[in-house]
Backbone as JSON Lines, residues from 0, in Angstrom:
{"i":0,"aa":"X","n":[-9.18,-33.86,21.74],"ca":[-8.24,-33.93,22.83],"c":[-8.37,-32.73,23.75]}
{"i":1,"aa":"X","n":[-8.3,-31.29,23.38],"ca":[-8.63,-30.47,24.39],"c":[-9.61,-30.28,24.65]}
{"i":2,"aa":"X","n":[-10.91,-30.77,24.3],"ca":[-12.35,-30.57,24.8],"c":[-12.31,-31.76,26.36]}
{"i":3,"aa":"X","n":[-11.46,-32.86,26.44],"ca":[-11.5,-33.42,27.07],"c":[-10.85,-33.02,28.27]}
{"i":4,"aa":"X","n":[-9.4,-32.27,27.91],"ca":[-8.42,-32.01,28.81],"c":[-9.66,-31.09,29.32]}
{"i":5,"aa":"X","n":[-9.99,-30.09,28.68],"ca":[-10.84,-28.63,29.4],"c":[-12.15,-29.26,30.26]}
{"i":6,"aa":"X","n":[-12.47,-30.52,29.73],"ca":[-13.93,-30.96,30.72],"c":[-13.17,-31.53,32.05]}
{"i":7,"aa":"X","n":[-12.0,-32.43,32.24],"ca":[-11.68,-32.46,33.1],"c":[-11.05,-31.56,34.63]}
{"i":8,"aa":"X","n":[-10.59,-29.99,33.63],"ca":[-10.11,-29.41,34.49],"c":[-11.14,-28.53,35.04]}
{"i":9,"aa":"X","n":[-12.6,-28.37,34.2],"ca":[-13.82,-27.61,35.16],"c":[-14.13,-28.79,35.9]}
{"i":10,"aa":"X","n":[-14.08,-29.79,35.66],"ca":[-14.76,-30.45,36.69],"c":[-14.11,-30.52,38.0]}
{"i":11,"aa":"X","n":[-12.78,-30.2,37.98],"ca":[-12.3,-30.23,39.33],"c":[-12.81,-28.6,39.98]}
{"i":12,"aa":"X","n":[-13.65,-27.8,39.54],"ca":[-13.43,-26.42,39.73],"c":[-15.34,-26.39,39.87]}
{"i":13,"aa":"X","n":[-15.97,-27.38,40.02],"ca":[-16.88,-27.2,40.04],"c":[-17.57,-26.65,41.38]}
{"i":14,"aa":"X","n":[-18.61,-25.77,41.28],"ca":[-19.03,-24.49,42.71],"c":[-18.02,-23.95,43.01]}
{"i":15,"aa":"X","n":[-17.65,-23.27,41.93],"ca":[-16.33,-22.12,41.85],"c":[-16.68,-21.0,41.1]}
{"i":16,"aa":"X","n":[-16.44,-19.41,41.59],"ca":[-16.71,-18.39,40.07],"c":[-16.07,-18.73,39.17]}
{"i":17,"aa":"X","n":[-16.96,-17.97,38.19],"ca":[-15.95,-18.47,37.19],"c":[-16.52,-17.48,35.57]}
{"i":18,"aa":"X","n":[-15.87,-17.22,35.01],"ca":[-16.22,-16.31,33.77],"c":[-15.74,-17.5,32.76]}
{"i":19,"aa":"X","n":[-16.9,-18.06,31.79],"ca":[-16.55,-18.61,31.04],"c":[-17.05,-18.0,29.09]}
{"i":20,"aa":"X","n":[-15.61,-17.81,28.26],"ca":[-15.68,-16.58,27.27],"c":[-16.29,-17.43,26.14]}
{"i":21,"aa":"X","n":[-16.77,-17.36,25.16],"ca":[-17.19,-17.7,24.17],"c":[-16.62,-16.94,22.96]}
{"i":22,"aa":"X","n":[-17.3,-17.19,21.6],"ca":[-17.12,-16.34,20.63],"c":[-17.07,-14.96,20.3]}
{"i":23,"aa":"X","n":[-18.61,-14.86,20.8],"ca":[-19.11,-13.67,21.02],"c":[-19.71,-13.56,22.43]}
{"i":24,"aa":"X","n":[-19.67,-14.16,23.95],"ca":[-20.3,-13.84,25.3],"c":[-19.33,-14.39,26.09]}
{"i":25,"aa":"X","n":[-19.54,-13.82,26.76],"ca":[-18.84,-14.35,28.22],"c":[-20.3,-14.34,29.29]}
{"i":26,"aa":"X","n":[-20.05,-15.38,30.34],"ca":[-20.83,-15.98,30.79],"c":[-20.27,-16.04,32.47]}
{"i":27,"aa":"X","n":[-20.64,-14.95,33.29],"ca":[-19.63,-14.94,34.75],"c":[-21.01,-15.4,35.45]}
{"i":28,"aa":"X","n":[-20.23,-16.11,36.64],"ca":[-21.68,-16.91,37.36],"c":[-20.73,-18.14,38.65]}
{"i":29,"aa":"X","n":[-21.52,-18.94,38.59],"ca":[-21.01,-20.23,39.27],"c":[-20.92,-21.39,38.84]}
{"i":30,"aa":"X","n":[-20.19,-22.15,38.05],"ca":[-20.03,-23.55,37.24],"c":[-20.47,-24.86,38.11]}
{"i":31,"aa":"X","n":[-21.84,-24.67,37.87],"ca":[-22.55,-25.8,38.82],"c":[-22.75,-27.25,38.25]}
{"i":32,"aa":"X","n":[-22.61,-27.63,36.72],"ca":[-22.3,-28.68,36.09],"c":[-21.92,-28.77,35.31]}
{"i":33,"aa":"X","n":[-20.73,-29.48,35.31],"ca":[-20.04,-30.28,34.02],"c":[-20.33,-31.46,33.21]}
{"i":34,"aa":"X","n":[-20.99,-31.65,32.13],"ca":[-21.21,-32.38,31.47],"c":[-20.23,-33.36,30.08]}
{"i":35,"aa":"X","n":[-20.78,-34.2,29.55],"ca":[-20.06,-34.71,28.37],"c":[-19.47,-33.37,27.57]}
{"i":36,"aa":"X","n":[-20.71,-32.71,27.07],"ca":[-21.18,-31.98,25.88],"c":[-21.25,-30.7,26.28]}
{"i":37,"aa":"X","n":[-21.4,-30.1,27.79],"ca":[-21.52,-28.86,28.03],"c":[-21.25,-28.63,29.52]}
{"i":38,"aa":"X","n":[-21.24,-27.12,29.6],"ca":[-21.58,-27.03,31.23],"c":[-22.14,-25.83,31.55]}
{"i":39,"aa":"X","n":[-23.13,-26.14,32.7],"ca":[-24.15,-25.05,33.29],"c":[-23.61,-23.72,34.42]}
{"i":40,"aa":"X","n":[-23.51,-22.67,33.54],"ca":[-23.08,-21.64,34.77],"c":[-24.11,-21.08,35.04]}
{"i":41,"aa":"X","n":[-24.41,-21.2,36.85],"ca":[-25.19,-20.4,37.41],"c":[-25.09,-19.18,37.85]}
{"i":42,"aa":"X","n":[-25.82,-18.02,36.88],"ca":[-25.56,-16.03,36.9],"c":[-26.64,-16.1,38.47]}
{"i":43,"aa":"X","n":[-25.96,-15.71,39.67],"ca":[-26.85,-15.3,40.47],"c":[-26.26,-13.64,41.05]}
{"i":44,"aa":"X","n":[-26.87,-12.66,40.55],"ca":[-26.71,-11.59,41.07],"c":[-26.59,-11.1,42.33]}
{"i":45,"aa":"X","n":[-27.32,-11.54,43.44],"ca":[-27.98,-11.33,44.31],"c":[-28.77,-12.55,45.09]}
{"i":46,"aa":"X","n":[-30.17,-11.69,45.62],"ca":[-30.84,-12.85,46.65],"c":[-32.13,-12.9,44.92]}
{"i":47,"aa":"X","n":[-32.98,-13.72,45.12],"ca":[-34.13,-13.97,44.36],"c":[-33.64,-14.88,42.92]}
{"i":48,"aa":"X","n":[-34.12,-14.8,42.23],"ca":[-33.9,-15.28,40.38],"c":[-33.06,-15.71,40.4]}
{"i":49,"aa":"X","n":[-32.37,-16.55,40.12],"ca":[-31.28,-17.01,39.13],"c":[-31.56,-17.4,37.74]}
{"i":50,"aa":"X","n":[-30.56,-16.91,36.92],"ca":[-30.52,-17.71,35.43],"c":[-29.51,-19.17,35.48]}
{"i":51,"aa":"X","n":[-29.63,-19.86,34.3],"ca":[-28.73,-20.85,34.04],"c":[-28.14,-20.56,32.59]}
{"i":52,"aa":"X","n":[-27.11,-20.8,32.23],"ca":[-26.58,-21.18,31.22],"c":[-26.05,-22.27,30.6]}
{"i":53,"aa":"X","n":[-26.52,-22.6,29.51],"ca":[-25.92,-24.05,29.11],"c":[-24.73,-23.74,28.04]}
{"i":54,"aa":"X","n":[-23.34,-24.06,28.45],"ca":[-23.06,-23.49,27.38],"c":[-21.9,-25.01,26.04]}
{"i":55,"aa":"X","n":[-21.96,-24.9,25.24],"ca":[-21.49,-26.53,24.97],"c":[-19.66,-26.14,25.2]}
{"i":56,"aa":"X","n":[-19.45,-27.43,25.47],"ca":[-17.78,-27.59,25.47],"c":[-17.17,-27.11,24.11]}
{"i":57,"aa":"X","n":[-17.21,-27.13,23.2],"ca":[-17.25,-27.32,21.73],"c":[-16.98,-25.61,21.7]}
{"i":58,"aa":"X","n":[-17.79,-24.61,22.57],"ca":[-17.37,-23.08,22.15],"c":[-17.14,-22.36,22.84]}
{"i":59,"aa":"X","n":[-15.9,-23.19,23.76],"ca":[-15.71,-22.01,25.34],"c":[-14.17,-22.18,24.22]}
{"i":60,"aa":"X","n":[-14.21,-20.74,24.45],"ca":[-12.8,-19.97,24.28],"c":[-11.59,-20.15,25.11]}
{"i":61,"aa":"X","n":[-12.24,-19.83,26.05],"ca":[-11.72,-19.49,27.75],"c":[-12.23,-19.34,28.75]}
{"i":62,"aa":"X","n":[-11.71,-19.79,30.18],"ca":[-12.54,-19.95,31.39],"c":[-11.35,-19.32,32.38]}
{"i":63,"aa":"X","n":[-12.04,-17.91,32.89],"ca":[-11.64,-17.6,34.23],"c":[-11.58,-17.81,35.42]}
{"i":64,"aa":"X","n":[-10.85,-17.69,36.13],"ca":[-11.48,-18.14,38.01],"c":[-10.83,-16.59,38.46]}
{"i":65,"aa":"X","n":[-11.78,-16.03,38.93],"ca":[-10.72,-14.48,39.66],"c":[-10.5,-15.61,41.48]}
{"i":66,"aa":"X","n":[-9.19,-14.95,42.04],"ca":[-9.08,-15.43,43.33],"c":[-9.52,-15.02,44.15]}
C-alpha cells in the first residue's frame, strides 16, 4: 500500500529536485522516471556528464523537494 501511495506522489513531481534517502545513500539530482518497481534520479552537477540512478521503490526511506 505505501509503495503505491509513494509511486503515485513522485510521479506527480516528476522533472523536479529532489533528494531521494535510502538506507544507507541519499541520491540528490532530478527525478526523471517513475516506474512500477523504481525510479531514475538524474545527478547533473553542472554542464557535461550526467549520472543516472536507478533506485527501487521497495528502499526509498524518504524523498525531499527543497523549494
Amino acid at each position: 500500500m505505501f509503495a503505491s501511495t509513494l509511486r503515485e506522489e513522485l510521479a506527480k513531481r516528476q522533472g523536479h529536485n529532489v533528494t531521494i534517502f535510502t538506507f544507507n545513500y541519499g541520491a540528490p539530482g532530478i527525478l526523471a522516471i517513475v516506474e512500477a518497481d523504481y525510479v531514475t534520479v538524474v545527478e547533473a552537477p553542472g554542464y557535461g556528464l550526467y549520472e543516472t540512478e536507478n533506485i527501487p521503490i521497495e528502499a526509498i526511506q524518504a524523498a525531499f523537494f527543497p523549494a
